[in-house]
C-alpha positions as CSV (number, residue, x, y, z in Angstrom):
1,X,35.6,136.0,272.8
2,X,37.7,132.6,273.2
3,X,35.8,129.1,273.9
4,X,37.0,127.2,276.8
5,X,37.8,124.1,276.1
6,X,38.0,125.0,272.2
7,X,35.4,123.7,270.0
8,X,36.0,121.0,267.5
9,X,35.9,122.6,263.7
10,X,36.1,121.1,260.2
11,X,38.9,122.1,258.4
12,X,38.5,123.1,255.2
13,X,41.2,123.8,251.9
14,X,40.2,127.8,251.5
15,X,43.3,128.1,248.6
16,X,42.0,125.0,246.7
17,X,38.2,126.3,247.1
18,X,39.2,129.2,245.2
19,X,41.2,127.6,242.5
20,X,38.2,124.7,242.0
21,X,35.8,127.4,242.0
22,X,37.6,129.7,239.2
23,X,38.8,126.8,237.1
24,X,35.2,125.7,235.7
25,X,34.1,129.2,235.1
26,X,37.2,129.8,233.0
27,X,36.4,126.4,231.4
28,X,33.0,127.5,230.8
29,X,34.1,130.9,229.4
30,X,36.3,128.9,226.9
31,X,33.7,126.1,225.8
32,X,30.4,127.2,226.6
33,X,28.7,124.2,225.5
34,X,30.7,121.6,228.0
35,X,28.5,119.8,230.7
36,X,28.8,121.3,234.5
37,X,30.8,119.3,236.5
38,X,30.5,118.5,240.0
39,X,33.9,118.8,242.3
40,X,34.3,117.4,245.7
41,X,36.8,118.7,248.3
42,X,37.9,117.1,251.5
43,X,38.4,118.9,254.9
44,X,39.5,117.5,258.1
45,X,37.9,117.4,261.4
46,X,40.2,118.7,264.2
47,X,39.5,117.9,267.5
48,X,39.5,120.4,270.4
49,X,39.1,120.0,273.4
50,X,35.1,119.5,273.0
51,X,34.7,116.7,271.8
């Protein structure tokens, strides 16, 4: 099923969601007792022909 014109999506780092994501839980593993930390992660819109 294709959109005409094609819809304008945000963009968004898959490879560095998965290395942010496995980074604090190996932190955690190591040293339990650390804080949580929050992690932010930019994506991109990219316009189609939608908008």
């Amino acid at each position: 099923m294709g959109f005409e014109p094609g819809p304008t999506v945000i963009e968004q780092p898959v490879a560095a969601i998965g290395a942010q994501a496995m980074r604090p839980l190996y932190e955690r593993i190591a040293h339990p007792g650390q804080p949580v930390r929050k992690v932010t992660l930019s994506g991109r819109a990219v316009r189609r022909g939608s908008s």
